[in-house]
PDB file of N, CA, C and O in Angstrom:
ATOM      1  N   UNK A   1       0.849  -1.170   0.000  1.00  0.00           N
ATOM      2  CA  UNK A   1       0.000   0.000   0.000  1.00  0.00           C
ATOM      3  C   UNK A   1       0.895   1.234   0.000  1.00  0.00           C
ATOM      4  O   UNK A   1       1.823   1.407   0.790  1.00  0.00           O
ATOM      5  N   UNK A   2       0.477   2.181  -1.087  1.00  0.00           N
ATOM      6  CA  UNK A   2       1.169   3.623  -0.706  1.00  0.00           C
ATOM      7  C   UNK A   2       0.751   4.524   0.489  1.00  0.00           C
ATOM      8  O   UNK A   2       0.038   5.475   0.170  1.00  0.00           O
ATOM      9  N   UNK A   3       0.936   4.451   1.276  1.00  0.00           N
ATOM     10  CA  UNK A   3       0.672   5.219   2.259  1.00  0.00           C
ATOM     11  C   UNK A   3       1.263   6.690   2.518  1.00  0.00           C
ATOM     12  O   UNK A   3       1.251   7.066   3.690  1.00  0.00           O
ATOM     13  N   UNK A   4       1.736   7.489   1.626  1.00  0.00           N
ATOM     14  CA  UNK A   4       2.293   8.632   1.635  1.00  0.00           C
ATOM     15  C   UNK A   4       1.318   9.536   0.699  1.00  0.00           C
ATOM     16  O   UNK A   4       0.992   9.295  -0.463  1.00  0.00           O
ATOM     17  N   UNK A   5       0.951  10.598   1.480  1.00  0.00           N
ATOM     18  CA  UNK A   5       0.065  11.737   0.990  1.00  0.00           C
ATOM     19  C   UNK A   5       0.135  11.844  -0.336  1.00  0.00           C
ATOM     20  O   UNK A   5       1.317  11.570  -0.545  1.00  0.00           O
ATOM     21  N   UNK A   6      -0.533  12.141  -1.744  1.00  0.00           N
ATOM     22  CA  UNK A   6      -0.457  12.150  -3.093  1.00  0.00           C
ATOM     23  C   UNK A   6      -1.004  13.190  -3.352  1.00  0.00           C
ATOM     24  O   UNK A   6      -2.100  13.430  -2.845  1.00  0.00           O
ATOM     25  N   UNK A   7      -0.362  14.135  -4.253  1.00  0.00           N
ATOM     26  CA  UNK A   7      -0.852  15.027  -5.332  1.00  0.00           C
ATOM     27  C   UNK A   7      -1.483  14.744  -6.325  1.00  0.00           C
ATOM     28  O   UNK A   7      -1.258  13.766  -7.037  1.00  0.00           O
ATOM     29  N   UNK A   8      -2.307  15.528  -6.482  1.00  0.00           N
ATOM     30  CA  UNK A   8      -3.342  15.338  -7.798  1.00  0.00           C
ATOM     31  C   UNK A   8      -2.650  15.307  -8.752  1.00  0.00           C
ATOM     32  O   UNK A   8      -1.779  16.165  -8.901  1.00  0.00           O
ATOM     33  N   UNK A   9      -2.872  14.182  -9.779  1.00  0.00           N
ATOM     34  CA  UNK A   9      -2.114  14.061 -11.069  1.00  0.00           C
ATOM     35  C   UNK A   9      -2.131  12.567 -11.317  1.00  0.00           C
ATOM     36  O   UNK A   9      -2.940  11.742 -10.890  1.00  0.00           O
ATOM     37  N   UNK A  10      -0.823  12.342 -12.278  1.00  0.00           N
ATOM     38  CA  UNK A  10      -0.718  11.476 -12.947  1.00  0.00           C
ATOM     39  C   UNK A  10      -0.503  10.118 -11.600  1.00  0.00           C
ATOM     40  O   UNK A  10      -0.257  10.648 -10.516  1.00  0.00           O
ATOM     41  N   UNK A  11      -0.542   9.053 -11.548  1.00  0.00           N
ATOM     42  CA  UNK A  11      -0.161   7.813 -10.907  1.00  0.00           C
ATOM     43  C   UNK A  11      -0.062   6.530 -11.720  1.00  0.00           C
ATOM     44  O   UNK A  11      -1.008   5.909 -12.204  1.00  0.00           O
ATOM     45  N   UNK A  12       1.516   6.167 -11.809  1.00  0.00           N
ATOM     46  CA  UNK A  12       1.845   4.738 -12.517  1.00  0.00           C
ATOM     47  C   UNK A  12       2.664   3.845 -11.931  1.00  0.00           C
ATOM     48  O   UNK A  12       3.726   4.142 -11.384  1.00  0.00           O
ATOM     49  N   UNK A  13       2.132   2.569 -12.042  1.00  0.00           N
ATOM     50  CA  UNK A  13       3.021   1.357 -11.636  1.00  0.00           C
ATOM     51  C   UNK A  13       3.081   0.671 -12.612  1.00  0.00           C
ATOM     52  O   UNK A  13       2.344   0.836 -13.585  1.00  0.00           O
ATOM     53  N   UNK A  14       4.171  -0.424 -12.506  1.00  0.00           N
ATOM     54  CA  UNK A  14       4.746  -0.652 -13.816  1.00  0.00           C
ATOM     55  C   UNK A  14       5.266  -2.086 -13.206  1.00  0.00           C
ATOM     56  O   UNK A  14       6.260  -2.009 -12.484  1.00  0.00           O
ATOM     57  N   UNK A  15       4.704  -3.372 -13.419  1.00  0.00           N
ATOM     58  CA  UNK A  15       5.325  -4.401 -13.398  1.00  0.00           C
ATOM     59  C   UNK A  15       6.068  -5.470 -13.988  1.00  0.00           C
ATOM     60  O   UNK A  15       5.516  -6.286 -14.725  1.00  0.00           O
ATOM     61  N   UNK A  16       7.196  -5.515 -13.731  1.00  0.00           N
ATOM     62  CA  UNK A  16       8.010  -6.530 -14.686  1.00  0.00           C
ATOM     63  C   UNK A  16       8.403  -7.690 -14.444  1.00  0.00           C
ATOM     64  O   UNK A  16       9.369  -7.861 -13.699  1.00  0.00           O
ATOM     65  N   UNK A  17       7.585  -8.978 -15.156  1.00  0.00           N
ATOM     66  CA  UNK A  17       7.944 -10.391 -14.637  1.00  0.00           C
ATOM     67  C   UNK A  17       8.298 -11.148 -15.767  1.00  0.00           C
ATOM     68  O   UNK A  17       8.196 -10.884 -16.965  1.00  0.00           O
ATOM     69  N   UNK A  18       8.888 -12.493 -14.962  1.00  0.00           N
ATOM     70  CA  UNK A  18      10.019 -13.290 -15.755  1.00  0.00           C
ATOM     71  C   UNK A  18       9.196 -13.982 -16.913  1.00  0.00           C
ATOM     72  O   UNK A  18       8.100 -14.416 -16.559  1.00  0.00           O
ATOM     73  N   UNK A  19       9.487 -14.130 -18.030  1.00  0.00           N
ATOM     74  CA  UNK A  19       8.724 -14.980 -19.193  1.00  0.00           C
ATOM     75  C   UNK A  19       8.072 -16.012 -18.532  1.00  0.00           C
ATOM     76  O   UNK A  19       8.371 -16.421 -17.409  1.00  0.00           O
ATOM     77  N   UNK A  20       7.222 -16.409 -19.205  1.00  0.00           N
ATOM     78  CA  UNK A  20       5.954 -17.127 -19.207  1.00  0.00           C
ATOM     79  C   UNK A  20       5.370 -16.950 -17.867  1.00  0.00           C
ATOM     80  O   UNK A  20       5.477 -17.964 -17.177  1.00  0.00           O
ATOM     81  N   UNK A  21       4.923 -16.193 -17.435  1.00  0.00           N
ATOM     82  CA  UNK A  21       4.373 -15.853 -16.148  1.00  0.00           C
ATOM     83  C   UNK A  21       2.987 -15.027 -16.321  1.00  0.00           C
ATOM     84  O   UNK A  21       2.908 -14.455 -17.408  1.00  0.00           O
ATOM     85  N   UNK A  22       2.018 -14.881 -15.560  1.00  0.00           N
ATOM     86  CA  UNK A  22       1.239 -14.097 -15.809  1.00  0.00           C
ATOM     87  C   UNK A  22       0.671 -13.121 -14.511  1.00  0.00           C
ATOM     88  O   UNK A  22       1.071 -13.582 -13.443  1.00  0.00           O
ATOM     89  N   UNK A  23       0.018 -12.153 -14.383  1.00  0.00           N
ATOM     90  CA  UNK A  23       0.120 -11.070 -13.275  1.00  0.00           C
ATOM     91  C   UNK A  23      -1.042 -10.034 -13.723  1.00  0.00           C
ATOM     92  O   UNK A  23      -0.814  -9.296 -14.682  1.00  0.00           O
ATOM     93  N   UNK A  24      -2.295  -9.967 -13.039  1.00  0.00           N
ATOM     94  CA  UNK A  24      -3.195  -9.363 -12.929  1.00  0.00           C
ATOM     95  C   UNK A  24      -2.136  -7.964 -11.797  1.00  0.00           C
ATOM     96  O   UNK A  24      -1.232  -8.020 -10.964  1.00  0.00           O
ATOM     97  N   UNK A  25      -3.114  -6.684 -12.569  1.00  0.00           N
ATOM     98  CA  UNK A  25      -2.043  -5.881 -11.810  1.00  0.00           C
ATOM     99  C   UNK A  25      -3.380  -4.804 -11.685  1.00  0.00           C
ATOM    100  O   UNK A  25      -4.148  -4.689 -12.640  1.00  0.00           O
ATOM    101  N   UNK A  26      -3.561  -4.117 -10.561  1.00  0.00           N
ATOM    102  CA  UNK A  26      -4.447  -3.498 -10.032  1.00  0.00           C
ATOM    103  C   UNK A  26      -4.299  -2.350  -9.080  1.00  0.00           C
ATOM    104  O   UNK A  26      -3.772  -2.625  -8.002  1.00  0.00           O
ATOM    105  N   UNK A  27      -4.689  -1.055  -9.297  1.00  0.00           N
ATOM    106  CA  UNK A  27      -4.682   0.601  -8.841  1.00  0.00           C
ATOM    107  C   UNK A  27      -6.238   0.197  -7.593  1.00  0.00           C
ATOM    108  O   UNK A  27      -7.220  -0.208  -8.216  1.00  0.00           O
ATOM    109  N   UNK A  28      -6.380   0.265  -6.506  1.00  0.00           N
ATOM    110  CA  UNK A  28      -7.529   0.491  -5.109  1.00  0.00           C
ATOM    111  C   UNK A  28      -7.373   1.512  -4.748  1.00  0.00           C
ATOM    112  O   UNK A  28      -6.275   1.893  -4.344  1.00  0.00           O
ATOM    113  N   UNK A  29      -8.568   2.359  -4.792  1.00  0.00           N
ATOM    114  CA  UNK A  29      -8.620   3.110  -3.906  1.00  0.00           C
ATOM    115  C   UNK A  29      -9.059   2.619  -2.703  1.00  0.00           C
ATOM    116  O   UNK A  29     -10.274   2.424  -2.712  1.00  0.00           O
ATOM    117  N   UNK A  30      -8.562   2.371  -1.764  1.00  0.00           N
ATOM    118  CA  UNK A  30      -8.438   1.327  -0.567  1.00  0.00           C
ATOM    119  C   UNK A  30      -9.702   1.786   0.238  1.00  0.00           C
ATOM    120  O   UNK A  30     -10.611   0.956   0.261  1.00  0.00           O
ATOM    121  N   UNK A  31     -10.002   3.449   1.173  1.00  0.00           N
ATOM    122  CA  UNK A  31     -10.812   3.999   1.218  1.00  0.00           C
ATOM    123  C   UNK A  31     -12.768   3.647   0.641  1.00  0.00           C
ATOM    124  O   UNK A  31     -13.876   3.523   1.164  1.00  0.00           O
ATOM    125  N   UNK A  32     -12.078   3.623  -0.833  1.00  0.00           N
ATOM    126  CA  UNK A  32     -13.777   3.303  -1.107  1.00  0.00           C
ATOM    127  C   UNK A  32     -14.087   1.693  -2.019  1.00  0.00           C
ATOM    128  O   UNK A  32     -15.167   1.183  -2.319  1.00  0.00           O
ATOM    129  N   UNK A  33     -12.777   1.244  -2.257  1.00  0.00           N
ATOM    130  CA  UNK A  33     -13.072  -0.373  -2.840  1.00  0.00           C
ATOM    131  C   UNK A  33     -12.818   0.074  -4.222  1.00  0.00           C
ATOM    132  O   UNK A  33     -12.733  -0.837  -5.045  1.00  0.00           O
ATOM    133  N   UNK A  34     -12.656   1.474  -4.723  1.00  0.00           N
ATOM    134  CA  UNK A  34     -13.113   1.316  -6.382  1.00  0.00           C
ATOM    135  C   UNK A  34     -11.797   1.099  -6.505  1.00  0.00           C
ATOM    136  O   UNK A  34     -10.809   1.315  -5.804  1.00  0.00           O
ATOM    137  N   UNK A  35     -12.042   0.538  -7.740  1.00  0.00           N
ATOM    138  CA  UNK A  35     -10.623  -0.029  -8.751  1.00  0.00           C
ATOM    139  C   UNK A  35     -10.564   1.172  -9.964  1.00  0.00           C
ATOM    140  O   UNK A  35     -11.427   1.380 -10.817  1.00  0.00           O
ATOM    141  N   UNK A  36      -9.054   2.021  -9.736  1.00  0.00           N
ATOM    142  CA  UNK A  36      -9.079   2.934 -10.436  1.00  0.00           C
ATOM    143  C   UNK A  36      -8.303   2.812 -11.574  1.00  0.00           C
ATOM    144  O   UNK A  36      -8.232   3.755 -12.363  1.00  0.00           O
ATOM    145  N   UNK A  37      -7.522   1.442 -11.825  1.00  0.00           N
ATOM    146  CA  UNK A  37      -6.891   0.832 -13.055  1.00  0.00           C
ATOM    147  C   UNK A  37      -6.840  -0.174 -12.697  1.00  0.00           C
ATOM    148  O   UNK A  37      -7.007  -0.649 -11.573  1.00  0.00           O
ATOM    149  N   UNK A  38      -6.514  -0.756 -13.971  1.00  0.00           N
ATOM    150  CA  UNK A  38      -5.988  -2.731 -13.738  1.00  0.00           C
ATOM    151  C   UNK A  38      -5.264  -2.995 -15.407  1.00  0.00           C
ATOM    152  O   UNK A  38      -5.422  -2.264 -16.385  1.00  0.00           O
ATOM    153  N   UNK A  39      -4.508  -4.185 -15.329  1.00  0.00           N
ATOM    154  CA  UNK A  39      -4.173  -4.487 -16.444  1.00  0.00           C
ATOM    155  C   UNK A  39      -4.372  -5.967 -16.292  1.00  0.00           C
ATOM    156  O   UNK A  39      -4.410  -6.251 -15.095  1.00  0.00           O
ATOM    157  N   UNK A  40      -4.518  -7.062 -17.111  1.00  0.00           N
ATOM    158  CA  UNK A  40      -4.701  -8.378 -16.955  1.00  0.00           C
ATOM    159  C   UNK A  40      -4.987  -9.197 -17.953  1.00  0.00           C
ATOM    160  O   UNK A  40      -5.825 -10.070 -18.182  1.00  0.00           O
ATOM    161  N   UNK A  41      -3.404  -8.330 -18.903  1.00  0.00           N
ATOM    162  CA  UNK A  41      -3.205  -9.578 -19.929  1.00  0.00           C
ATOM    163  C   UNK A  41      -1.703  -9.899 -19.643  1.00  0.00           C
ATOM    164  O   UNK A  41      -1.105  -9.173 -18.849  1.00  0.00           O
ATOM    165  N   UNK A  42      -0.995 -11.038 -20.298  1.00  0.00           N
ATOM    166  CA  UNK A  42       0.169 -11.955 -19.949  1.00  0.00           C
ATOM    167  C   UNK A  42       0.821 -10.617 -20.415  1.00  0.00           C
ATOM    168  O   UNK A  42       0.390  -9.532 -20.805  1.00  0.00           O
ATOM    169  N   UNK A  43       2.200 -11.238 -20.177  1.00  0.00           N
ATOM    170  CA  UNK A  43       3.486 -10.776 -20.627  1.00  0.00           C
ATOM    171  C   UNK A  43       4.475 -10.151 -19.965  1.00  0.00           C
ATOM    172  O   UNK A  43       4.224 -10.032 -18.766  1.00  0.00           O
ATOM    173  N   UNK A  44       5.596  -9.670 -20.337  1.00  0.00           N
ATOM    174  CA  UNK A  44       6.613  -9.598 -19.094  1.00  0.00           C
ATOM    175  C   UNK A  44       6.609  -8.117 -18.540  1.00  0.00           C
ATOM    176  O   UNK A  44       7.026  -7.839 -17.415  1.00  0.00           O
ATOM    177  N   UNK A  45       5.891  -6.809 -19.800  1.00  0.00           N
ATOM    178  CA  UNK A  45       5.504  -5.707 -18.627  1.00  0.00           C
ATOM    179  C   UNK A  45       4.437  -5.443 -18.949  1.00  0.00           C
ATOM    180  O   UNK A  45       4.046  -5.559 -20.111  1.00  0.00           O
ATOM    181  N   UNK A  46       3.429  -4.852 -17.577  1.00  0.00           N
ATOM    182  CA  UNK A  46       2.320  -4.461 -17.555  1.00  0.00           C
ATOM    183  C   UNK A  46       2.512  -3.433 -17.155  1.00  0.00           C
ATOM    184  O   UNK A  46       3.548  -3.513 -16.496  1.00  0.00           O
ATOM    185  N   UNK A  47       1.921  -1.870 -17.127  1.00  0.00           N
ATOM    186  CA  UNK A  47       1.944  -0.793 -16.746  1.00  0.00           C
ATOM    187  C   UNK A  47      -0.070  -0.657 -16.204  1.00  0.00           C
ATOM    188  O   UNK A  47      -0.965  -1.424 -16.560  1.00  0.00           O
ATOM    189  N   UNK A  48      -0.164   0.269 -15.517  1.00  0.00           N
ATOM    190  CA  UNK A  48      -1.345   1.012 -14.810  1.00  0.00           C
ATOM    191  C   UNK A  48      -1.018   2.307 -14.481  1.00  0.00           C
ATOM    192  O   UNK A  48      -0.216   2.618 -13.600  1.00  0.00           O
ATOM    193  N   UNK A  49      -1.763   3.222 -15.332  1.00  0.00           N
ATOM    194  CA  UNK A  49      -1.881   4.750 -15.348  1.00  0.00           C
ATOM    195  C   UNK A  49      -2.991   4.986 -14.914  1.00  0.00           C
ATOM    196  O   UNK A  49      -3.891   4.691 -15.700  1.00  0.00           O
ATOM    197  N   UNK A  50      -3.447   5.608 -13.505  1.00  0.00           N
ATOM    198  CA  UNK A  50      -4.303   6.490 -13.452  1.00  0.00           C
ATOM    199  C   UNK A  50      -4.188   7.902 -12.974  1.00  0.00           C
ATOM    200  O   UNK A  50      -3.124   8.259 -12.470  1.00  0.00           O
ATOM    201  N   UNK A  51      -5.398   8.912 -13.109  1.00  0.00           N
ATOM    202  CA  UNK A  51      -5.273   9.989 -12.885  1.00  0.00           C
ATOM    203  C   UNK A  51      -5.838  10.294 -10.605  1.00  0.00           C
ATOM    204  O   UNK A  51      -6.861   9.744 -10.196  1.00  0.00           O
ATOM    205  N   UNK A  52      -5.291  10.833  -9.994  1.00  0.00           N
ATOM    206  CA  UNK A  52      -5.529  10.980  -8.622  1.00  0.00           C
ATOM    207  C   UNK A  52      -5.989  12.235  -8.497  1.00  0.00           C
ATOM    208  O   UNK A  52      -5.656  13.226  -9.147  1.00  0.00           O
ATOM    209  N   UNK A  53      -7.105  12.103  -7.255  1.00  0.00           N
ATOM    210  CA  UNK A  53      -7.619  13.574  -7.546  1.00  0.00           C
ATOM    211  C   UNK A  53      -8.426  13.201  -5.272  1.00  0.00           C
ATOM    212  O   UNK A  53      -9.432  12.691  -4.779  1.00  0.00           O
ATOM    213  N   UNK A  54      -7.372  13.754  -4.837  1.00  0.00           N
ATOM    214  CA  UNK A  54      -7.915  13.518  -3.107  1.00  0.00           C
ATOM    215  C   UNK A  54      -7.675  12.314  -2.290  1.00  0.00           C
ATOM    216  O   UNK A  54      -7.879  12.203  -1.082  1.00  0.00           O
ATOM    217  N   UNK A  55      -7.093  11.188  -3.321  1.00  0.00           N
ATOM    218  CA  UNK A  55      -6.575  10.269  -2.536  1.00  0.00           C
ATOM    219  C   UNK A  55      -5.389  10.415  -1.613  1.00  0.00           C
ATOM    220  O   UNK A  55      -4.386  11.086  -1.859  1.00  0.00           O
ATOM    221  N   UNK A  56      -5.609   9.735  -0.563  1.00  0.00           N
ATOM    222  CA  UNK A  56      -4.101  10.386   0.293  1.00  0.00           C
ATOM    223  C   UNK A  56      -3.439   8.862   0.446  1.00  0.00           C
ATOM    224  O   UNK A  56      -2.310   8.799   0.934  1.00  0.00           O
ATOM    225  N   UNK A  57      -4.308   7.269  -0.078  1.00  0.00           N
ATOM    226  CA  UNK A  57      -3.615   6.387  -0.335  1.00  0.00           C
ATOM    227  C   UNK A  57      -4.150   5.719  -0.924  1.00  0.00           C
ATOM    228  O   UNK A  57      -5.379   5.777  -0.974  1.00  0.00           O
ATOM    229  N   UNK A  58      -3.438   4.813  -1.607  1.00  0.00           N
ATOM    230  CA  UNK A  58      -3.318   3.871  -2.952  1.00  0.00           C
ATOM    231  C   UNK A  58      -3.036   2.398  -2.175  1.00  0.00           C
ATOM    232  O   UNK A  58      -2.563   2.260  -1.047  1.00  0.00           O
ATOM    233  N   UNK A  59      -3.462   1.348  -3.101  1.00  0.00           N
ATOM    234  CA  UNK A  59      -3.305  -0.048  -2.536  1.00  0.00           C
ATOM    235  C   UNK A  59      -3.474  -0.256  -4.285  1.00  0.00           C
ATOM    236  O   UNK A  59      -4.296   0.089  -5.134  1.00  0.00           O
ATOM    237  N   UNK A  60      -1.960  -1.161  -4.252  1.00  0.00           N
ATOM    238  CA  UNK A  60      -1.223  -2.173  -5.763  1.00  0.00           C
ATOM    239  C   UNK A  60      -1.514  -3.270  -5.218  1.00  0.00           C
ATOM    240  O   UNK A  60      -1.064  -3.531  -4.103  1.00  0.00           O
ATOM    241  N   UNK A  61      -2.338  -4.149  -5.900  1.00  0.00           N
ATOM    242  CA  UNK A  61      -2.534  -5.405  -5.993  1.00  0.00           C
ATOM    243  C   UNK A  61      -2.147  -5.775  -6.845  1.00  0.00           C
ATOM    244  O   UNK A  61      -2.487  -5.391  -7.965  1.00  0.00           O
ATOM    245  N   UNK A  62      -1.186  -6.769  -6.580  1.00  0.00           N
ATOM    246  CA  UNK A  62      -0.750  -8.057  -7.770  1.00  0.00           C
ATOM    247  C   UNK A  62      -0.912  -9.526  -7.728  1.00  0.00           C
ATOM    248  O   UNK A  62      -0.290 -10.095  -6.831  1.00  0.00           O
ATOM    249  N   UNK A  63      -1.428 -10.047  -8.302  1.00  0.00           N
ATOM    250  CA  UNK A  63      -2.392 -12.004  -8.156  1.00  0.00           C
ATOM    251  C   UNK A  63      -1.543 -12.565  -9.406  1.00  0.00           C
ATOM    252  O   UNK A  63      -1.959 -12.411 -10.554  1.00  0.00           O
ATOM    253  N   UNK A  64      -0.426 -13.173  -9.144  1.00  0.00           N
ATOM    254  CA  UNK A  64      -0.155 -14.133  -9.666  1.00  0.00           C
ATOM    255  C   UNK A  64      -1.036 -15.600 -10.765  1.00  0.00           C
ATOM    256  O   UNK A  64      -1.440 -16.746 -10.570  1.00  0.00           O
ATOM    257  N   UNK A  65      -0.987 -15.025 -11.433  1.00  0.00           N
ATOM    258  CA  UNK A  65      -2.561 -16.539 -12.458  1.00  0.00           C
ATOM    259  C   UNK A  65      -1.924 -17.402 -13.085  1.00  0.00           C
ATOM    260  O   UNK A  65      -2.515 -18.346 -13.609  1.00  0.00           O
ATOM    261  N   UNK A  66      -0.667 -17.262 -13.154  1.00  0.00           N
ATOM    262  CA  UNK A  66       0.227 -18.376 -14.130  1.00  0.00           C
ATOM    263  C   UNK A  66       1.896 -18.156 -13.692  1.00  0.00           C
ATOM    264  O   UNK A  66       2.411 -17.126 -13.257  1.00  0.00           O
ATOM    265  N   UNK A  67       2.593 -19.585 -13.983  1.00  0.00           N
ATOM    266  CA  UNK A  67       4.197 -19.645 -14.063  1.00  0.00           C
ATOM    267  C   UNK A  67       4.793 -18.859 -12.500  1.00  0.00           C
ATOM    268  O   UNK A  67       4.075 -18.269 -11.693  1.00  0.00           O
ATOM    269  N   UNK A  68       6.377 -19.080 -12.392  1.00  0.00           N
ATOM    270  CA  UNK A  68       6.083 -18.612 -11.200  1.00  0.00           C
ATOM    271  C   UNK A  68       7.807 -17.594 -11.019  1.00  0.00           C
ATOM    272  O   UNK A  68       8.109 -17.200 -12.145  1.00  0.00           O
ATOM    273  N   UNK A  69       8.524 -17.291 -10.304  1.00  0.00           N
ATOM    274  CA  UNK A  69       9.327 -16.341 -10.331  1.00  0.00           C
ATOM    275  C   UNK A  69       9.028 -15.177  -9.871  1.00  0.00           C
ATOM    276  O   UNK A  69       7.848 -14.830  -9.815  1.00  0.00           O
ATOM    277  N   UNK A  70      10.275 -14.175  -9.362  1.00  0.00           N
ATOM    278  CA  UNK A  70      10.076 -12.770  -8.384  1.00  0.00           C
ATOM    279  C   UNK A  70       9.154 -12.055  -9.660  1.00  0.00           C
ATOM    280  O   UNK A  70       8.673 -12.660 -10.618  1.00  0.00           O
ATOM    281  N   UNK A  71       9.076 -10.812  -9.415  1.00  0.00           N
ATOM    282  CA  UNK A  71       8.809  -9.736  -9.784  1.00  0.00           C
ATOM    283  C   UNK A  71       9.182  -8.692  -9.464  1.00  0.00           C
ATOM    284  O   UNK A  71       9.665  -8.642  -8.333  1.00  0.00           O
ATOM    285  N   UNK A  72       9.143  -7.516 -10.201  1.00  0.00           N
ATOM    286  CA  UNK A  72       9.400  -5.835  -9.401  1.00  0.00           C
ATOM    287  C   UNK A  72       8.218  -5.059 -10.287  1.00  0.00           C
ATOM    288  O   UNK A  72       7.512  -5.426 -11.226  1.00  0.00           O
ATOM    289  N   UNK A  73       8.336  -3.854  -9.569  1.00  0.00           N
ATOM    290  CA  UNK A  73       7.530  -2.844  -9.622  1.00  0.00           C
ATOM    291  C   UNK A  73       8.488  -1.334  -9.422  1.00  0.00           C
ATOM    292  O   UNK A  73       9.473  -0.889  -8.834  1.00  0.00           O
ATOM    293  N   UNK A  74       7.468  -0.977 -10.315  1.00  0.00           N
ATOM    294  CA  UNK A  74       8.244   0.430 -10.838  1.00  0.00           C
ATOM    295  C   UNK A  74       6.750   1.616  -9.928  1.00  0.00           C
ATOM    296  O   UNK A  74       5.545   1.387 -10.030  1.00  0.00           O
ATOM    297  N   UNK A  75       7.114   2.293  -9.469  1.00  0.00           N
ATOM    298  CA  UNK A  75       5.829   3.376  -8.834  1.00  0.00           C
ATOM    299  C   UNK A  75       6.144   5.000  -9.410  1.00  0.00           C
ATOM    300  O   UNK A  75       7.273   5.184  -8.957  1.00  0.00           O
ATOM    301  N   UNK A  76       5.838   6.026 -10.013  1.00  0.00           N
ATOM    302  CA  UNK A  76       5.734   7.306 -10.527  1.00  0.00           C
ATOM    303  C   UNK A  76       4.873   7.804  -9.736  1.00  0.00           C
ATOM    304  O   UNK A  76       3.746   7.619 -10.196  1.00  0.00           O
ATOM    305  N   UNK A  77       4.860   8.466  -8.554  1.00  0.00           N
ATOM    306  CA  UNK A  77       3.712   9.715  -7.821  1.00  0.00           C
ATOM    307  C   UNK A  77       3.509  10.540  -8.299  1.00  0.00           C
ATOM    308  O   UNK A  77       4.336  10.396  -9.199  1.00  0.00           O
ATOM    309  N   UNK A  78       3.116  11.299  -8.481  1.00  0.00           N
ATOM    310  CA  UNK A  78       2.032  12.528  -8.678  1.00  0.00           C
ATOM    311  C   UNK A  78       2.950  13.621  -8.056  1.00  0.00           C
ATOM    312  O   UNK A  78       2.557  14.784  -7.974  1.00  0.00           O
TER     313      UNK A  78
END
């Protein structure tokens, strides 16, 4: 979870996993349940851009659906 105050603007995470793997990747606004991006097709990067406007925190969900190996994540604040 991001737990550090956010400026209105742009918000991206960016996940990069090992071939043949797969990774549902998901923006919460934790606060109210809504899902303010997602990506959840295969491949080794997925990105999630959304726009923030009063959130003061964010929750990245990532669910593993296939193959197996680390991952990282890339985060851009606002």
């Amino acid at each position: 979870m991001i737990a550090a105050p956010l400026l209105d603007g742009t918000f991206q995470v960016t996940l990069n996993s090992p071939r043949n793997t797969r990774f549902t990747l998901r923006v919460v606004d934790p606060s109210s349940g809504k899902v303010l991006g997602a990506a959840t097709f295969g491949g080794r990067v997925q990105t999630v851009e959304t726009t923030v406007c009063g959130q003061r925190t964010l929750q990245v969900q990532v669910k593993r659906v296939r193959g197996s190996g680390a991952f990282s994540l890339a985060v851009s604040r606002p």
